[in-house]
C-alpha positions in Angstrom: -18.3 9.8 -2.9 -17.0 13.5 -2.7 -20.0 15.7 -2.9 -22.3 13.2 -1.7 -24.3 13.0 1.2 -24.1 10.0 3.4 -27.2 8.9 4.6 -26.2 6.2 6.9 -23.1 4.1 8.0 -24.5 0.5 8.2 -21.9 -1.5 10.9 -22.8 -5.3 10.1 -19.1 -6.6 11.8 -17.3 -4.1 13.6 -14.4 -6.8 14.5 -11.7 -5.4 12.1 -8.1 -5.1 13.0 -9.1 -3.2 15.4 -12.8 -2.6 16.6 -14.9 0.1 14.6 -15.9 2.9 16.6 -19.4 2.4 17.7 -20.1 6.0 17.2 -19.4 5.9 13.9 -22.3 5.8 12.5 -23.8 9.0 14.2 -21.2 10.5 13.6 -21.4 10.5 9.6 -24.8 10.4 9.3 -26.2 12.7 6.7 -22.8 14.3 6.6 -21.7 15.8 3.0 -18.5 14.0 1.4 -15.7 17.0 1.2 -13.8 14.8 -0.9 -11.2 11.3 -0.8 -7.7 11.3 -0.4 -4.8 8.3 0.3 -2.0 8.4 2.5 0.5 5.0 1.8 -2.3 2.4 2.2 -4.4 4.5 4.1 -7.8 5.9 2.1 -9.0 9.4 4.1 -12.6 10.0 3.4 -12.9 13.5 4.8 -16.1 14.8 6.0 -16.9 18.6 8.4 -16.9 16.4 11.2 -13.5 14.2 11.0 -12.3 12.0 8.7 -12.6 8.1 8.2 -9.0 6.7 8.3 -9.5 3.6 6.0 -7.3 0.4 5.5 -8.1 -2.4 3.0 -5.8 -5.0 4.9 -4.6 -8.1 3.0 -7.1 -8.4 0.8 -10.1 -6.0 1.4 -12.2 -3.8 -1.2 -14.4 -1.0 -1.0 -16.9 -1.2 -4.0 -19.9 0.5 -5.6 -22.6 -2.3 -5.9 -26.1 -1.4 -7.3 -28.9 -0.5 -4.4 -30.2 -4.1 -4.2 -27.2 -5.9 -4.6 -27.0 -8.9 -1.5 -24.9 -8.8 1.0 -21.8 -11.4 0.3 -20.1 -12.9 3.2 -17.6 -10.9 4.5 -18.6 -7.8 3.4 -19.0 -6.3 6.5 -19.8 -2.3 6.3 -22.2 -0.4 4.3 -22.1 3.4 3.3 -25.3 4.6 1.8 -25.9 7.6 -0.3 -29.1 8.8 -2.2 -27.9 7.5 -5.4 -25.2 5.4 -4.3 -23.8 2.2 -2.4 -20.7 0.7 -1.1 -19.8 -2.3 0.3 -16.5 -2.6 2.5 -15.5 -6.2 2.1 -12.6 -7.7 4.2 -12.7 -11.8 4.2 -9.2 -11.8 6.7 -10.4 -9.2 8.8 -6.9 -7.3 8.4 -8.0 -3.7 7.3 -9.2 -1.1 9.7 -11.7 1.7 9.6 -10.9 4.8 12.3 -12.1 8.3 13.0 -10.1 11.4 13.6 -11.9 14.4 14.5 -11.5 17.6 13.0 -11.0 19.0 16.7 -8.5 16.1 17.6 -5.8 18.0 15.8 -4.0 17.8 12.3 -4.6 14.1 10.3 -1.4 13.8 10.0 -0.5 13.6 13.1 -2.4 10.8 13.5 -0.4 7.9 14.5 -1.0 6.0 11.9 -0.1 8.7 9.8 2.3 10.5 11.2 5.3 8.1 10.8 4.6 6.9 7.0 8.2 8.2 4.6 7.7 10.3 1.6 5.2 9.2 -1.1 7.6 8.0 -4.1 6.3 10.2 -6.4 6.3 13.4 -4.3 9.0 16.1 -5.7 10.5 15.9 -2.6 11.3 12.6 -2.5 15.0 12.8 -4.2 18.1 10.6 -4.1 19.3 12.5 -1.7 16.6 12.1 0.6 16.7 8.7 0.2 20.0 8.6 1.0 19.9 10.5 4.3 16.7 8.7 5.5 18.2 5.1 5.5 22.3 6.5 6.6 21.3 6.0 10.2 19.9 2.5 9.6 21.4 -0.8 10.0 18.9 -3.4 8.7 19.3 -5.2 5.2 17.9 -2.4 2.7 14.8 -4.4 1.6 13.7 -4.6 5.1 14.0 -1.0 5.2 12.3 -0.7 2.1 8.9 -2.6 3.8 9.3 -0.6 6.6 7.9 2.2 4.6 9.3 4.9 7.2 11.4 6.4 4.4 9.3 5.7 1.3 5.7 4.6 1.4 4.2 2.2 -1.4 7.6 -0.2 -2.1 6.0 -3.5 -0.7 7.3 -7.0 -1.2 7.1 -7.2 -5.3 8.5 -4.0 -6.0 10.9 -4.0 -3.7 12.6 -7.0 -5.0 12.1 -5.7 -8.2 13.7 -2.4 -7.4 16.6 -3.5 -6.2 17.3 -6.2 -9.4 17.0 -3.1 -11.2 19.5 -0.7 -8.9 21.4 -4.3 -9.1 21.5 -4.3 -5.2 21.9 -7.3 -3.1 18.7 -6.9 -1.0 21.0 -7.8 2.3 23.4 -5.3 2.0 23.0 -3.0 5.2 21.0 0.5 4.4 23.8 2.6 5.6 26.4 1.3 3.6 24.5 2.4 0.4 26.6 4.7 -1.3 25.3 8.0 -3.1 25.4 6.8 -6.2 23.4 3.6 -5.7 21.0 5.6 -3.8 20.0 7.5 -6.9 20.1 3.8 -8.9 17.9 3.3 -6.5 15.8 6.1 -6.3 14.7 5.8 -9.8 14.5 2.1 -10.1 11.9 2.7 -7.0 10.0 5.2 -9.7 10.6 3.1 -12.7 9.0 -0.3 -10.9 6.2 1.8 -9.6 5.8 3.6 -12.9 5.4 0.2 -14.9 2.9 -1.7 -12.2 0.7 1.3 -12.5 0.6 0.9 -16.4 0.5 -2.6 -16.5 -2.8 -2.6 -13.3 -0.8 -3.4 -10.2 0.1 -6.7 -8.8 -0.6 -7.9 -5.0 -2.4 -11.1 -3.6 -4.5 -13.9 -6.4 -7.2 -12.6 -5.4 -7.0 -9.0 -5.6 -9.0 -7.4 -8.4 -9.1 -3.7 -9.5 -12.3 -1.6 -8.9 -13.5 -3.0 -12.1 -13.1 -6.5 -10.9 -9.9 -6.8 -13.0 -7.2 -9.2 -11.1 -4.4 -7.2 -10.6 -1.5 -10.0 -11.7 0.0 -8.1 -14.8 3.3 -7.0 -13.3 4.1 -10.5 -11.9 3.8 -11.7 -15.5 6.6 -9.4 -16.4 8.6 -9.2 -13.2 12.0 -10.0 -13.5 12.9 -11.5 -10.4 10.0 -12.0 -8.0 8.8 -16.0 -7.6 11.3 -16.5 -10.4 14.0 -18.7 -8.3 15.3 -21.4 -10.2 15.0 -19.6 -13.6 17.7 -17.6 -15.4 18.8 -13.7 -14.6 17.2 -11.7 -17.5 20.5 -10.3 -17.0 23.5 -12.8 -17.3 21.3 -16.0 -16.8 22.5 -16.7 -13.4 19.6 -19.1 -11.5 17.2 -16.4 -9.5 17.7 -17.5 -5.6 14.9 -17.2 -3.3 15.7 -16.1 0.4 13.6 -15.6 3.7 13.9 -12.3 5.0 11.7 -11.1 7.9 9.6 -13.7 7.3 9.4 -12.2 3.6 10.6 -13.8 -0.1 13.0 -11.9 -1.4 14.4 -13.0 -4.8 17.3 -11.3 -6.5 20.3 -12.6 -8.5 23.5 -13.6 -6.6 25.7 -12.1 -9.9 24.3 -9.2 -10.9 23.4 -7.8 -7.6 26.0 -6.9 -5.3 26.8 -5.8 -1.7 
């Protein structure tokens, strides 16, 4: 997209997560790409104007189809360039598309912005940061891992997986985390992360990649998540499978301590 003029903003369901601007459309038409950017889950397609704050949801996409390409159901917003198409396709309805304007202020201050932690691969996120962003809270330290107000991009999977590899009961209370397990932490966060990217990522069935590639690799090699039942990689210890805020968490009851 960046460089690219878009000709037109085609709104076929506007009932997202939350409504779609019905300015939209005027407001991007025949307006020059500047370029595409991410914050957490959030895609920022930038334009003069404002930018288009983006969310995929549960299981959305945004693709590049060929010019006469049909319509599929559920695919529910159209952005059309001279020599290009793309097709935003949400079947749960979950993701959102918003617009800041340039004039409203910085995009970061956005709210939906302005509260996300530290990327996790941003130089300033350190064990020590990690440490003194979860010291003042007393949740278990997976739920403060979802929250993503310290450290964006650890969702349900890697989380898990992160703490089997700090070997960190994912109930112990975030502000009892010593130090040192903060940096065991801090770079089993990296290390997970590191090894989805390589191996394409892992989410719902039926994700796929912008190639159309399901994104299930990591799963195969995960060493804890939706393994209850089956031995610790570790010592061999049954995986157990717990409910916490309404998420599974799975970690091993031996090797991972309070």
């Amino acid at each position: 997209m960046p460089g690219r003029v878009l000709r037109a903003l085609i709104v076929h369901e506007p009932r997202l997560r939350w409504p779609v601007p019905a300015a939209l459309p005027d407001q991007v038409c025949n307006q020059r790409v500047l370029a595409c950017d991410r914050r957490g889950k959030y895609l920022l397609i930038r334009f003069e104007p404002g930018t288009i704050i983006l969310h995929l949801g549960m299981s959305g996409s945004l693709r590049r189809v060929t010019s006469d390409a049909p319509l599929r159901k559920h695919d529910h917003i159209e952005f059309l360039f001279d020599d290009a198409r793309f097709l935003l396709h949400d079947p749960r309805r979950f993701g959102a598309m918003l617009w800041h304007p340039s004039n409203a202020g910085p995009l970061m201050a956005h709210p939906l912005l302005a509260h996300l932690g530290m990327e996790p691969f941003d130089p300033a996120f350190t064990p020590e940061a990690l440490h003194a962003g979860i010291h003042s809270h007393h949740q278990a330290i997976k739920q403060v891992l979802l929250g993503g107000h310290i450290v964006v991009g650890v969702g349900n999977i890697y989380a898990s997986e992160s703490l089997f590899q700090a070997q960190i009961d994912p109930r112990t209370r975030a502000d009892r985390l010593s130090r040192p397990r903060c940096a065991r932490l801090h770079a089993a966060i990296r290390t997970t992360l590191t090894q989805a990217l390589e191996s394409g990522g892992s989410t719902l069935r039926d994700y796929v990649n912008a190639q159309g590639t399901p994104g299930a690799y990591f799963t195969l090699h995960a060493a804890v998540y939706e393994r209850d039942g089956q031995p610790c990689p570790r010592c061999a210890t049954p995986i157990r499978r717990v409910v916490q805020g309404q998420r599974a968490t799975y970690f091993c009851p031996h090797c991972q301590t309070r």
